[in-house]
PASEBA-1860 file (N, C-alpha, C; in nm, 3 decimals):
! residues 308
1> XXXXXXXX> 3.000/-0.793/10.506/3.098/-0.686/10.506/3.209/-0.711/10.606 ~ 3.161/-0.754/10.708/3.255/-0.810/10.817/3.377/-0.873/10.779 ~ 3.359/-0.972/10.688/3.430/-1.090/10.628/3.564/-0.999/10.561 ~ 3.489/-0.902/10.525/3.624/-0.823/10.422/3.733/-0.748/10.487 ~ 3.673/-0.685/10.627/3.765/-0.635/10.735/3.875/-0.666/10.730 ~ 3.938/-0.791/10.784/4.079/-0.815/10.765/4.165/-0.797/10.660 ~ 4.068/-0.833/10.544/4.178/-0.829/10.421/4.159/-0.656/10.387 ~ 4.057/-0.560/10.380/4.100/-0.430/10.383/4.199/-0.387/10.505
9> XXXXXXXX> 4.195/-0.411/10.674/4.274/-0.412/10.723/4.433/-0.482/10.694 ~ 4.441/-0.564/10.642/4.594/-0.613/10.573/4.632/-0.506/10.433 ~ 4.540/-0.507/10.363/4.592/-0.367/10.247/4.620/-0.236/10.260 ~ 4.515/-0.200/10.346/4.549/-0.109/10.460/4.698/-0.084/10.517 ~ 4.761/-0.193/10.595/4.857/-0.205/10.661/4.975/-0.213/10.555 ~ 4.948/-0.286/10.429/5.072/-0.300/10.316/5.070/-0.151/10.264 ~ 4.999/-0.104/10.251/4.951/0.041/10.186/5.068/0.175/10.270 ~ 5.036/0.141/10.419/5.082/0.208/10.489/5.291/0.215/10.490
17> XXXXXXXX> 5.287/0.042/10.501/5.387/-0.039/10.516/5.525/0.078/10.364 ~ 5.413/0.071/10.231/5.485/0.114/10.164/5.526/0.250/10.174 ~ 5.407/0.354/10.211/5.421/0.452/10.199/5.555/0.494/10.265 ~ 5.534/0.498/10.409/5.665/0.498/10.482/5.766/0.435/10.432 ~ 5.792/0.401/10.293/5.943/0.350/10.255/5.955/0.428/10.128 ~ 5.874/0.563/10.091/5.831/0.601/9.993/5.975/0.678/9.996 ~ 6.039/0.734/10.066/6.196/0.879/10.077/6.264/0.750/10.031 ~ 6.276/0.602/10.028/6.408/0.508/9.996/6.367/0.440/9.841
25> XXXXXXXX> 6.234/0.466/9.823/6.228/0.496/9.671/6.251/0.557/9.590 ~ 6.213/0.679/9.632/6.260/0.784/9.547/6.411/0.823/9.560 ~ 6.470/0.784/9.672/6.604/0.795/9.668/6.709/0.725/9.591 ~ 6.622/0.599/9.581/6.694/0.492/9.439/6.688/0.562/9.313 ~ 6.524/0.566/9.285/6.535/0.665/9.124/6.578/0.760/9.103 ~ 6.627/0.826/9.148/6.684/1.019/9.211/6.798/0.986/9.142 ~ 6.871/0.874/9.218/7.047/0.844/9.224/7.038/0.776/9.079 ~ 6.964/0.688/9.048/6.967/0.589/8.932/6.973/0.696/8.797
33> XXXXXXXX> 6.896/0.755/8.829/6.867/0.867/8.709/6.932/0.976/8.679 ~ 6.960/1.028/8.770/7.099/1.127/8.752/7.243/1.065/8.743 ~ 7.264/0.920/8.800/7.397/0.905/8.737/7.421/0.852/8.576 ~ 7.259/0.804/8.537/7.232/0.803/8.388/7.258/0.896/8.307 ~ 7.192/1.020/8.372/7.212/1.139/8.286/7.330/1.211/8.276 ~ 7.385/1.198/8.403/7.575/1.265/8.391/7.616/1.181/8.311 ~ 7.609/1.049/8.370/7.707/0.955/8.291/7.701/1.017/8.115 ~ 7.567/1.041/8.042/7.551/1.024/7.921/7.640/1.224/7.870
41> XXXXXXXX> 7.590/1.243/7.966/7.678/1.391/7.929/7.806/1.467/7.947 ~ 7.823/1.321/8.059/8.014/1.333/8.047/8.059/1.260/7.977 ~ 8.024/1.122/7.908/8.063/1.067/7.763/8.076/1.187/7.650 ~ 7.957/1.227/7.638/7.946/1.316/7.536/8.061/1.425/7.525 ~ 8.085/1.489/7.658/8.141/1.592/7.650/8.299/1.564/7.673 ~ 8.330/1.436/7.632/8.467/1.372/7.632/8.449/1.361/7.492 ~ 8.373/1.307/7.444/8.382/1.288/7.293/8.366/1.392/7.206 ~ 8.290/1.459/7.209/8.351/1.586/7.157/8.473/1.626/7.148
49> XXXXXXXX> 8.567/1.635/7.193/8.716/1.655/7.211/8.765/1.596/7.151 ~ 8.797/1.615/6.994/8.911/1.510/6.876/9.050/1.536/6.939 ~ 9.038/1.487/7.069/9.229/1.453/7.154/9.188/1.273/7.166 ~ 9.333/1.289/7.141/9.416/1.142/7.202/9.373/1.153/7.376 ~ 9.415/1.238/7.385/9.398/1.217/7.570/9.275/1.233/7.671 ~ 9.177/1.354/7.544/9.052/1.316/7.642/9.037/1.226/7.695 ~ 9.023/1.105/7.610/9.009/0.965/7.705/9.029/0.981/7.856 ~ 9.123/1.017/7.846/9.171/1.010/8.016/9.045/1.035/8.117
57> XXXXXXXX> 8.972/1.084/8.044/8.869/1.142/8.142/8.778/1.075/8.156 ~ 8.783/0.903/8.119/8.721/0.812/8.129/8.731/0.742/8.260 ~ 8.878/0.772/8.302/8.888/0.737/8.427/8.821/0.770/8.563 ~ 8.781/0.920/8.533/8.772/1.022/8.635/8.557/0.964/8.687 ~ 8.546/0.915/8.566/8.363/0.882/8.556/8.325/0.831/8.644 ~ 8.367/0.744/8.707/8.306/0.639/8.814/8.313/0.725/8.985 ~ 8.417/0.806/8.949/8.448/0.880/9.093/8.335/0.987/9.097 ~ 8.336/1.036/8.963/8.202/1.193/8.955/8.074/1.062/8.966
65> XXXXXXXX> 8.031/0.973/8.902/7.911/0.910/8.939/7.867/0.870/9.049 ~ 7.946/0.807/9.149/7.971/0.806/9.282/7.939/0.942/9.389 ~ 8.008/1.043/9.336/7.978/1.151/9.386/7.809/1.190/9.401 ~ 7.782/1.214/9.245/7.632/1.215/9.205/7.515/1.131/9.277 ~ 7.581/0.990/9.239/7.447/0.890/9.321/7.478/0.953/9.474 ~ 7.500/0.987/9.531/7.525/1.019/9.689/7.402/1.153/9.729 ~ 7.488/1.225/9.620/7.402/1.388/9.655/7.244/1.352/9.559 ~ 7.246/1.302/9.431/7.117/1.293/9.401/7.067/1.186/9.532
73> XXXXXXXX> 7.062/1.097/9.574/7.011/1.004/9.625/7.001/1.081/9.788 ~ 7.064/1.225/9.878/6.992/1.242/9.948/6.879/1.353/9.903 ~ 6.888/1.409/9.784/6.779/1.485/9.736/6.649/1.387/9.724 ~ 6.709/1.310/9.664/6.560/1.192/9.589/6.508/1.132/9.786 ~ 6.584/1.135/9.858/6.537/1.054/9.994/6.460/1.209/10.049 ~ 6.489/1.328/10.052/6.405/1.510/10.105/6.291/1.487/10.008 ~ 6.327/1.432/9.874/6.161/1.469/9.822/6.049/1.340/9.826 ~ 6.105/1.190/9.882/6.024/1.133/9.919/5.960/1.169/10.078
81> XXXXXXXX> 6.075/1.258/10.155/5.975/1.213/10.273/5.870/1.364/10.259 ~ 5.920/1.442/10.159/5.757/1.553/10.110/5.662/1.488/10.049 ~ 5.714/1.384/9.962/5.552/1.288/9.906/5.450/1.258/10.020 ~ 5.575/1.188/10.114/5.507/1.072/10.217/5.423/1.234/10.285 ~ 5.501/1.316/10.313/5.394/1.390/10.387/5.292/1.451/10.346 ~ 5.267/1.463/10.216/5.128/1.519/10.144/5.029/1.408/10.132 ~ 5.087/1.236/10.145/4.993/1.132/10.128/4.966/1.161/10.254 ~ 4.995/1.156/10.376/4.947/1.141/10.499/4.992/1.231/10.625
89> XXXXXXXX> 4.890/1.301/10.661/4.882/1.399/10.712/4.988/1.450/10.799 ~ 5.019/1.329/10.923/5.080/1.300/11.021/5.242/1.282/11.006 ~ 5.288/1.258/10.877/5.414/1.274/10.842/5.462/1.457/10.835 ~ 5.329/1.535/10.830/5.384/1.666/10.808/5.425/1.712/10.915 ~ 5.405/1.659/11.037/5.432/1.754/11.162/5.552/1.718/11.210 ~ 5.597/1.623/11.173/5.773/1.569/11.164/5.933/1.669/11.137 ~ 5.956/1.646/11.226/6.081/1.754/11.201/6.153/1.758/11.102 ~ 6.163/1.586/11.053/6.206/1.536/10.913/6.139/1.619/10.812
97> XXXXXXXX> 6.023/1.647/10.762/5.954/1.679/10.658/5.974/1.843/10.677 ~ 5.996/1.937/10.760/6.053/2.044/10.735/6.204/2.096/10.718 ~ 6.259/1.999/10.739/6.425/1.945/10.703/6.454/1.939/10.531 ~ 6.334/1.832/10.532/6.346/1.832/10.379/6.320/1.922/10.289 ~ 6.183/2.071/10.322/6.114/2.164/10.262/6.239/2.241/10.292 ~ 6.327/2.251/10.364/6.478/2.351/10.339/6.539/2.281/10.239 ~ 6.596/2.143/10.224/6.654/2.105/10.139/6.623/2.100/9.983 ~ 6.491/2.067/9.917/6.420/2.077/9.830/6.404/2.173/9.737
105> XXXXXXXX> 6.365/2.318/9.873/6.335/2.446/9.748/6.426/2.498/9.732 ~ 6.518/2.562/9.810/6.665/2.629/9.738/6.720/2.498/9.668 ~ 6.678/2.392/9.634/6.751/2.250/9.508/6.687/2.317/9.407 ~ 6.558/2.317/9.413/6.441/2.339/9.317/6.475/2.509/9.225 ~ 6.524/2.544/9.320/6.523/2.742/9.298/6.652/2.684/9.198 ~ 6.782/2.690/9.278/6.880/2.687/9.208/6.898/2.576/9.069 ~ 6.840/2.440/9.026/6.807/2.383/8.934/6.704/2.460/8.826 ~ 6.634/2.518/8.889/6.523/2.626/8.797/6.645/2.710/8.697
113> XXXXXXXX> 6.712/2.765/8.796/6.816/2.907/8.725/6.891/2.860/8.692 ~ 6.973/2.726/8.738/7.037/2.670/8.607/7.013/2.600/8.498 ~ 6.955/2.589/8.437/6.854/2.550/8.349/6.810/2.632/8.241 ~ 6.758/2.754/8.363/6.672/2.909/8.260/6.853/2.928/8.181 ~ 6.986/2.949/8.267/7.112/3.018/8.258/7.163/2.956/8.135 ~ 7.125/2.816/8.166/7.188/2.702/7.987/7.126/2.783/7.890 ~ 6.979/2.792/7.894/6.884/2.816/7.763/6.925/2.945/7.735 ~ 6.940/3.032/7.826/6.972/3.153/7.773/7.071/3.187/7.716
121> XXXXXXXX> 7.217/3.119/7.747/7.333/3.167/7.722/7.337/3.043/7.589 ~ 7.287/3.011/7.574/7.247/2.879/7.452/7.196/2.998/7.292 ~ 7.088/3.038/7.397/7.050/3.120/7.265/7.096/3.232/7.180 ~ 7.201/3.293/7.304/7.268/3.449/7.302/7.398/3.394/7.245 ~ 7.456/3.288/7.234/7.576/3.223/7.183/7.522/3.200/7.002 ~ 7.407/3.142/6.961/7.347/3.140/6.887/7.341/3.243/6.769 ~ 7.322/3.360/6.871/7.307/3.485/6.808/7.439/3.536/6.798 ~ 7.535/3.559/6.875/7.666/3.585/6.849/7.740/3.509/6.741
129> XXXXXXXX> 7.686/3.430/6.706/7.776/3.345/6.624/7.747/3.392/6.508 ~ 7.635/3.478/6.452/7.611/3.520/6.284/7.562/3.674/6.306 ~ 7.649/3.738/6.400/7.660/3.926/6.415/7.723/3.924/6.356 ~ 7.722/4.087/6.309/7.859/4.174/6.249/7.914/4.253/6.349 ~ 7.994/4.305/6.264/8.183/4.365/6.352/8.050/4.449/6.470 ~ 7.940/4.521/6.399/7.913/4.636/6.507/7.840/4.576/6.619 ~ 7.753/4.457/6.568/7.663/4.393/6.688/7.733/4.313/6.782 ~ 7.889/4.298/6.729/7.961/4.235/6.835/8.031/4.303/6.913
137> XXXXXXXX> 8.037/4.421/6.867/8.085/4.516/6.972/7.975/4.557/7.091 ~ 7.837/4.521/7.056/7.775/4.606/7.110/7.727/4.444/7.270 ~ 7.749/4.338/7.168/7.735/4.191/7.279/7.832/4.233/7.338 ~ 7.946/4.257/7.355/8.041/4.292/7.433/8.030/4.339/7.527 ~ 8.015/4.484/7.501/7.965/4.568/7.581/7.847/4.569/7.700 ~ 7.762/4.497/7.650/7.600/4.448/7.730/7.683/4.371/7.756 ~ 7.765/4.243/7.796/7.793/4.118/7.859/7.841/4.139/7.959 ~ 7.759/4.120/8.075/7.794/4.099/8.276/7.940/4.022/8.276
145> XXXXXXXX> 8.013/4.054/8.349/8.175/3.983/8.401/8.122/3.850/8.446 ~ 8.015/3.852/8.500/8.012/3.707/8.580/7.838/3.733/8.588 ~ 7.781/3.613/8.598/7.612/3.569/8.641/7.661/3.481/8.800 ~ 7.572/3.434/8.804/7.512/3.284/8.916/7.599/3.170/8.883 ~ 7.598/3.123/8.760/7.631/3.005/8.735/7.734/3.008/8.608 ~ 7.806/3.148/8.611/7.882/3.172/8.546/7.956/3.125/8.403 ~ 7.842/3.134/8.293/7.810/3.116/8.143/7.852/3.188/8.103 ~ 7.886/3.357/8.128/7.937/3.448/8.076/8.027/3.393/7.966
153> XXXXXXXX> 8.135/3.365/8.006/8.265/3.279/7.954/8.273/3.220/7.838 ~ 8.142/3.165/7.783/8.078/3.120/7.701/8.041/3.184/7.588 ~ 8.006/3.296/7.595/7.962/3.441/7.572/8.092/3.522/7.458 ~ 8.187/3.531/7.600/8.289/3.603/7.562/8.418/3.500/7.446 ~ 8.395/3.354/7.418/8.435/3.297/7.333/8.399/3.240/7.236 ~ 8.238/3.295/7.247/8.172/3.291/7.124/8.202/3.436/7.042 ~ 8.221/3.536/7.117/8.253/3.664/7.041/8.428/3.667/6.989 ~ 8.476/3.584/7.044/8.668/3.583/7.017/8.657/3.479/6.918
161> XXXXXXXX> 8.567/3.393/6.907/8.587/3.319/6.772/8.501/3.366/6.662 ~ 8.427/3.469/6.653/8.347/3.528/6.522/8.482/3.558/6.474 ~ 8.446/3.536/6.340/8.545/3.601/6.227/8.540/3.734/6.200 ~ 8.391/3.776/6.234/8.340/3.917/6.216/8.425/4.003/6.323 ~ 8.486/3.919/6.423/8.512/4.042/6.559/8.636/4.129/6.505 ~ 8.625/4.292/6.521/8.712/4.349/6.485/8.867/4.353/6.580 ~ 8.955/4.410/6.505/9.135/4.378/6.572/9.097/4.405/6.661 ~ 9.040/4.537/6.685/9.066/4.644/6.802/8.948/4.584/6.931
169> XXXXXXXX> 8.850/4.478/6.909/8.790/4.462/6.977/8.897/4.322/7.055 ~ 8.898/4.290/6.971/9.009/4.151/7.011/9.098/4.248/7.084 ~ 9.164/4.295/7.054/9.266/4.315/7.113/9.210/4.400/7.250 ~ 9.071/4.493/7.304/9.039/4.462/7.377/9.003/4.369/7.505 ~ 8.975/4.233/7.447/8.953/4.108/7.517/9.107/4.110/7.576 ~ 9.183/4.076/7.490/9.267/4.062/7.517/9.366/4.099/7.674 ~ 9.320/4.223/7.651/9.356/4.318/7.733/9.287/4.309/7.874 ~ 9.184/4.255/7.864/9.088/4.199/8.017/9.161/4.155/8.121
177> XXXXXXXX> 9.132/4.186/8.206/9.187/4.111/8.388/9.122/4.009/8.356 ~ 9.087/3.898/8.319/8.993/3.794/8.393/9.040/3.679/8.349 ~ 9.095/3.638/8.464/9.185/3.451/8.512/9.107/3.396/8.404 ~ 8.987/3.402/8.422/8.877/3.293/8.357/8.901/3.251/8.183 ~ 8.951/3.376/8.132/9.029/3.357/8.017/9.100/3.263/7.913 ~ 9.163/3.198/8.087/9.289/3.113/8.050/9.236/2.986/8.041 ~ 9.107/3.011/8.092/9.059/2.820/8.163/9.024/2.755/8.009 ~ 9.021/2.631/7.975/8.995/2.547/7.894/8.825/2.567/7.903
185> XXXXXXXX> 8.767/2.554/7.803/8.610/2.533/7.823/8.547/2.404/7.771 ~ 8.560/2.293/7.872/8.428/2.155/7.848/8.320/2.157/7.935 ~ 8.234/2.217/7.899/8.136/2.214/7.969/8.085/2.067/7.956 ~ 7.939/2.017/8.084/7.898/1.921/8.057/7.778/1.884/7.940 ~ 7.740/2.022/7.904/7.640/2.109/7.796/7.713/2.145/7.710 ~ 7.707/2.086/7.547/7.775/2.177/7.510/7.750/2.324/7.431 ~ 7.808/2.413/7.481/7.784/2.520/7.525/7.902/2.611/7.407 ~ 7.996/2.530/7.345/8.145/2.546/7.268/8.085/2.618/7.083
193> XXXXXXXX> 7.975/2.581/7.082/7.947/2.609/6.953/8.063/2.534/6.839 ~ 8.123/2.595/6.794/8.251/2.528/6.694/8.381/2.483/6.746 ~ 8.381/2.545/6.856/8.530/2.516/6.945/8.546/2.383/7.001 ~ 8.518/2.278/6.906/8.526/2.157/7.012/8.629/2.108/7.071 ~ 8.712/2.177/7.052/8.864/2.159/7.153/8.838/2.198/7.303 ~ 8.774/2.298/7.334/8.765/2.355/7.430/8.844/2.444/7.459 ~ 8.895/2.547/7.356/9.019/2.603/7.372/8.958/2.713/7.472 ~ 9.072/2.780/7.526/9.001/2.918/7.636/9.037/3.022/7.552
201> XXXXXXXX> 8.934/3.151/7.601/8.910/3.255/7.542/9.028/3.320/7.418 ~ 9.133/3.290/7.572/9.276/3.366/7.468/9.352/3.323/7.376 ~ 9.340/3.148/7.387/9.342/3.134/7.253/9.257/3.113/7.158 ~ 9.148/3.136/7.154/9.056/3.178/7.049/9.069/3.318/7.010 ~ 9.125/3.417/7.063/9.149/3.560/7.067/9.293/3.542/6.930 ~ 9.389/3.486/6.971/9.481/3.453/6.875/9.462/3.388/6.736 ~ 9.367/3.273/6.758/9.356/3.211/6.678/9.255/3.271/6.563 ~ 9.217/3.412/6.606/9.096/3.440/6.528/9.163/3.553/6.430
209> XXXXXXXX> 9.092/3.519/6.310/9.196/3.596/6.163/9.228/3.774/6.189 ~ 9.170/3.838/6.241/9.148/3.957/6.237/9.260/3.988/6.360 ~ 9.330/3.909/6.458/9.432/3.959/6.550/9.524/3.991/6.488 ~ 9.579/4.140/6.566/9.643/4.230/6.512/9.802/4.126/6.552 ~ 9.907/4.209/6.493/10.034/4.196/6.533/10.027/4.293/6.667 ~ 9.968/4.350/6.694/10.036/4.449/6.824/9.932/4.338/6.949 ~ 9.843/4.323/6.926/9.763/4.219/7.005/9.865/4.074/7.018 ~ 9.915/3.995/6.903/10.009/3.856/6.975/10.124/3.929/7.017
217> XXXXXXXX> 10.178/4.002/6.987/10.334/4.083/7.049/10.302/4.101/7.256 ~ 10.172/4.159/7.227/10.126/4.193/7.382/10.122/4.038/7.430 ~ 10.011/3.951/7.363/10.059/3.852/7.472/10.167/3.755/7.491 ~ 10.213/3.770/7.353/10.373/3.688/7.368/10.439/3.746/7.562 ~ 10.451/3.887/7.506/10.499/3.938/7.669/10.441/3.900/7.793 ~ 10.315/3.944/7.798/10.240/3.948/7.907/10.230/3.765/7.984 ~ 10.105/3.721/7.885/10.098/3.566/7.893/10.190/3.477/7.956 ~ 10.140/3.377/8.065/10.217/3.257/8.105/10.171/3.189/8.094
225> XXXXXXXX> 10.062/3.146/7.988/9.940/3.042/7.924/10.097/2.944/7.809 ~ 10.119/2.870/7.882/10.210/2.792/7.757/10.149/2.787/7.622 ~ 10.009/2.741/7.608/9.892/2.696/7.484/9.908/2.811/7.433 ~ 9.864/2.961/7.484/9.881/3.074/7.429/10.006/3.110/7.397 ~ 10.055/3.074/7.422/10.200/3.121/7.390/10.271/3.037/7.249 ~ 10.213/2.931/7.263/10.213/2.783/7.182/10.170/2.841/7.042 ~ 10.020/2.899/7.074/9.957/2.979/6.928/10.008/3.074/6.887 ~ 10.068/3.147/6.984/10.165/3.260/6.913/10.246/3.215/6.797
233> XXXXXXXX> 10.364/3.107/6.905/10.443/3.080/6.800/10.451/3.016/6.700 ~ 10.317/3.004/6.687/10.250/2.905/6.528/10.208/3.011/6.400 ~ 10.172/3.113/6.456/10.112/3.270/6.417/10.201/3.273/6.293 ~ 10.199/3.287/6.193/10.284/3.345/6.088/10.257/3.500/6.042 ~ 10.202/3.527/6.110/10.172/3.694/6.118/10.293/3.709/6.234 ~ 10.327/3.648/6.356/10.391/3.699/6.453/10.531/3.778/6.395 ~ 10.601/3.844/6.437/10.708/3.913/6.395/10.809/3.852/6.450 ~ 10.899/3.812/6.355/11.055/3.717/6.426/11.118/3.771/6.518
241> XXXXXXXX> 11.130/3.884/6.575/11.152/3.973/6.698/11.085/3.894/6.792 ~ 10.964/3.852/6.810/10.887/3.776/6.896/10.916/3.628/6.876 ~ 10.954/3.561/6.787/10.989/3.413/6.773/11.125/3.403/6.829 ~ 11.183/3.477/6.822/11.341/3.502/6.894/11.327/3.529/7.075 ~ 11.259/3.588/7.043/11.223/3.606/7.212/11.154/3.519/7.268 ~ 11.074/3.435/7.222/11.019/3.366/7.324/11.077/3.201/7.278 ~ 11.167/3.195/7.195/11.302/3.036/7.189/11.351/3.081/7.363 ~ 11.412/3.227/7.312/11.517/3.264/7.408/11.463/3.218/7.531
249> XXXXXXXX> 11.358/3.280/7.563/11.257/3.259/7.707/11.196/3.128/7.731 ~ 11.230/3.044/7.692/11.169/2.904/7.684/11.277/2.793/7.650 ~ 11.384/2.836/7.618/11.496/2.724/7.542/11.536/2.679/7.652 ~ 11.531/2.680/7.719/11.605/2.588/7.873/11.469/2.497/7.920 ~ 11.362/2.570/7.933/11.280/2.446/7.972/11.144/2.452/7.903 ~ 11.182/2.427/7.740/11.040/2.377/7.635/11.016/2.313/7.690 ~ 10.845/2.341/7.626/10.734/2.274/7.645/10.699/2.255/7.500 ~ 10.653/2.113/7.537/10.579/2.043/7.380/10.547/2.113/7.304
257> XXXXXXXX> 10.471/2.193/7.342/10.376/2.227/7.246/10.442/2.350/7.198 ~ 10.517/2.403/7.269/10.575/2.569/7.226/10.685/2.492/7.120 ~ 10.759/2.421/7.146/10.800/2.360/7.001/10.775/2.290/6.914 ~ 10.664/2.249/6.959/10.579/2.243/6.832/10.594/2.295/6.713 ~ 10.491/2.432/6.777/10.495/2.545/6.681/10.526/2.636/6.620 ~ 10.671/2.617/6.716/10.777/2.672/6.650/10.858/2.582/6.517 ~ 10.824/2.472/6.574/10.906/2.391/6.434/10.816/2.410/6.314 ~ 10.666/2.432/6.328/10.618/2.410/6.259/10.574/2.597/6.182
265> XXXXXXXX> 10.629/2.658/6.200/10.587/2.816/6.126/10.730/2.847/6.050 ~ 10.681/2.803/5.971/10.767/2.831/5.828/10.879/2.986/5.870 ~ 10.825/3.091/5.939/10.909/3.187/5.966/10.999/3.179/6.070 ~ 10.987/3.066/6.126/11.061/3.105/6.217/11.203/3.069/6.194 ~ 11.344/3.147/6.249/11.443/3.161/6.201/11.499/3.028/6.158 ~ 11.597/3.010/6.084/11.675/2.869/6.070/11.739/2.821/6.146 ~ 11.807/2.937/6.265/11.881/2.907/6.361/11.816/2.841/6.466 ~ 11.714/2.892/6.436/11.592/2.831/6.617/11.593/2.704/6.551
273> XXXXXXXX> 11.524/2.651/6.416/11.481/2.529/6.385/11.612/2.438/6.399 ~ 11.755/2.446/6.310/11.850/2.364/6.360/11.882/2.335/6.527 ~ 11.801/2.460/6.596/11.883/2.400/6.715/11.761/2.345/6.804 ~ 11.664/2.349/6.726/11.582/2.211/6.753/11.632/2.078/6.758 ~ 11.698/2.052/6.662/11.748/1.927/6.626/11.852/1.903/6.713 ~ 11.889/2.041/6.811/12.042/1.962/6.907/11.910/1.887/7.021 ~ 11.832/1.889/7.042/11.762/1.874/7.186/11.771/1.758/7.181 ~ 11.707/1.636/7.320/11.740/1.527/7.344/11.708/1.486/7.216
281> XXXXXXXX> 11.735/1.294/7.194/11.713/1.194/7.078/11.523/1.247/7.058 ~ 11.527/1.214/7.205/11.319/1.194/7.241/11.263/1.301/7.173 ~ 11.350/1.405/7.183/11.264/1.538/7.147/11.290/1.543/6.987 ~ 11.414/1.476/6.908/11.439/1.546/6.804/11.356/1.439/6.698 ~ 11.325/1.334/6.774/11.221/1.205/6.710/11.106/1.273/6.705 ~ 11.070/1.336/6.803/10.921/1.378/6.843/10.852/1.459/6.677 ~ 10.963/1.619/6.663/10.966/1.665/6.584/11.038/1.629/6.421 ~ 11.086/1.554/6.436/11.152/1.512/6.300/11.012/1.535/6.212
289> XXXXXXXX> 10.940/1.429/6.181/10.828/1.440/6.095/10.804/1.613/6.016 ~ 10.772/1.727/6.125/10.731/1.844/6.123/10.806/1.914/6.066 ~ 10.962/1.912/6.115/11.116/1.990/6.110/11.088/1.937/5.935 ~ 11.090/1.793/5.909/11.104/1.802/5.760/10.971/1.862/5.691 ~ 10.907/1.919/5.757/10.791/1.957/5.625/10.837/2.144/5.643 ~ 10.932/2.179/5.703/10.934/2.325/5.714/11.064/2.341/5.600 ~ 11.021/2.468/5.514/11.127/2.479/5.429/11.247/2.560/5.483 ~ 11.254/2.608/5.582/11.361/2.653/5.596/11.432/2.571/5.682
297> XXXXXXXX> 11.397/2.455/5.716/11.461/2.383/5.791/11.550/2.282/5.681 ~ 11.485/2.294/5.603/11.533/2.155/5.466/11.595/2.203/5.396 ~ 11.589/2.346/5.377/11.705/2.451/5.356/11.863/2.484/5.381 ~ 11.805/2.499/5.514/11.942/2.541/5.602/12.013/2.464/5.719 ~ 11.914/2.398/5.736/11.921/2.271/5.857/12.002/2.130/5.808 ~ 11.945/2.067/5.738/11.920/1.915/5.724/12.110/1.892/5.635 ~ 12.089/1.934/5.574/12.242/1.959/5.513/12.362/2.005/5.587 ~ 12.380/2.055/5.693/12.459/2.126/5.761/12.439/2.059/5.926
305> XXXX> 12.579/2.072/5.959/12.581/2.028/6.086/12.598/2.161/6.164 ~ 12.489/2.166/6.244/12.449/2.325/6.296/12.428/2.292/6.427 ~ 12.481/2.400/6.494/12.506/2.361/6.656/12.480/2.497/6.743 ~ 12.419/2.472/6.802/12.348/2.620/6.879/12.444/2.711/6.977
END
């Protein structure tokens, strides 16, 4: 038995040797594994997005993964040195190992509730998506301004894109204080149901069949959402009173997209569309294609030298 001493004393000692390197193991797989898993769900949630420019957000990956391996990798280093201290006794009385039992459980708590917050607002989006006019009034109503990890948002543009949602409820939303409104929605979950643009609330509020004319008139006014304003003037419900007003309010310094959609809504006046065509070469190239598919532009425009 003697004979074996050393070599259990050497396994012993490798045994030990490892344990104590056990927080720089787990700190590798921690980091390795979570920048796997962002990585795969910020691809995703770029690709989803049928834009030319999402891409861009290919750039941004290596900086958020970087970020990630850092913060996962000192989580993964707090929950190795709790391993090391449940393998061996003497690691527990370490100032380190109650350092880490702060760091760990409010990780653990708050990963728990975000998690439970996905599944839930996963399922309640689910259900909003095949209510009628009355059960969506009534999700409305039950829906908190804000949670923890603030899904709400999610919620409230799953109910602005039912087809079922009535004018008057829309035009409720509409009517909301809340910034959050305006924000674009890519989550890293997707969380968008049909919206894979990521459009924000208010323009899903516009874009949805049942908005009244007194609802886009309000936000033509109100609104400094260019995009919203953009959908307005695409609206062929909007009233030319409002397509006149917001050339007027915008003709000195358009934005893409607001002429866009103005070139592109068949109602809008002939005068606005020819004097599309005075704007720079860049701009009148941009729209040419569009300007010729509108009939009142091919009308009153294209034949006539018209000058604003």
């Amino acid at each position: 038995m003697s004979s074996h001493a050393p070599r259990l004393l050497e396994k012993n000692a490798r045994a030990v040797k490892h344990i104590k390197k056990i927080p720089l193991y787990t700190a590798l797989i921690t980091a390795v594994i979570a920048v796997i898993l962002f990585s795969i769900l910020f691809i995703q949630s770029i690709l989803r997005v049928p834009s030319s420019t999402s891409a861009i957000g290919f750039i941004y990956l290596p900086v958020w993964d970087a970020i990630v391996f850092a913060t996962a990798a000192l989580s993964g280093y707090a929950l190795g040195i709790l391993i090391r201290g449940f393998m061996i006794a003497r690691y527990r009385k370490k100032i380190s190992f109650f350092m880490a039992v702060l760091i760990i459980l409010p990780l653990s708590l708050y990963l728990t509730s975000l998690c439970l917050d996905v599944y839930i607002t996963s399922y309640k989006i689910n259900r909003i998506s095949v209510m009628n006019t009355t059960a969506l009034e009534e999700a409305y109503r039950k829906t908190p301004a804000h949670t923890l990890h603030g899904y709400t948002i999610y919620l409230f543009a799953a109910i602005a894109q039912n087809p079922q949602a009535s004018s008057a409820l829309l035009d409720k939303m509409a009517h909301r204080a809340d910034p959050r409104f305006n924000d674009r929605l890519l989550p890293l979950i997707d969380l968008n149901k049909k919206n894979d643009r990521g459009h924000s609330v208010m323009r899903l509020i516009v874009a949805n069949p049942n908005v009244s004319v007194n609802t886009l008139v309000y936000l033509a006014d109100t609104s400094s959402d260019d995009y919203v304003i953009g959908d307005i003037a695409r609206m062929r419900q909007t009233p030319i009173t409002v397509l006149r007003t917001l050339y007027q309010k915008y003709k000195n310094s358009m934005r893409f997209n607001i002429a866009w959609d103005l070139a592109s809504n068949p109602n809008t006046p002939a005068d606005i569309l020819c004097a599309l065509t005075n704007k720079s070469a860049s701009f009148q190239e941009t729209f040419n294609a569009i300007l010729n598919n509108n009939p009142s532009y091919v009308k009153y425009c294209k034949k006539r030298n018209y000058s604003d």
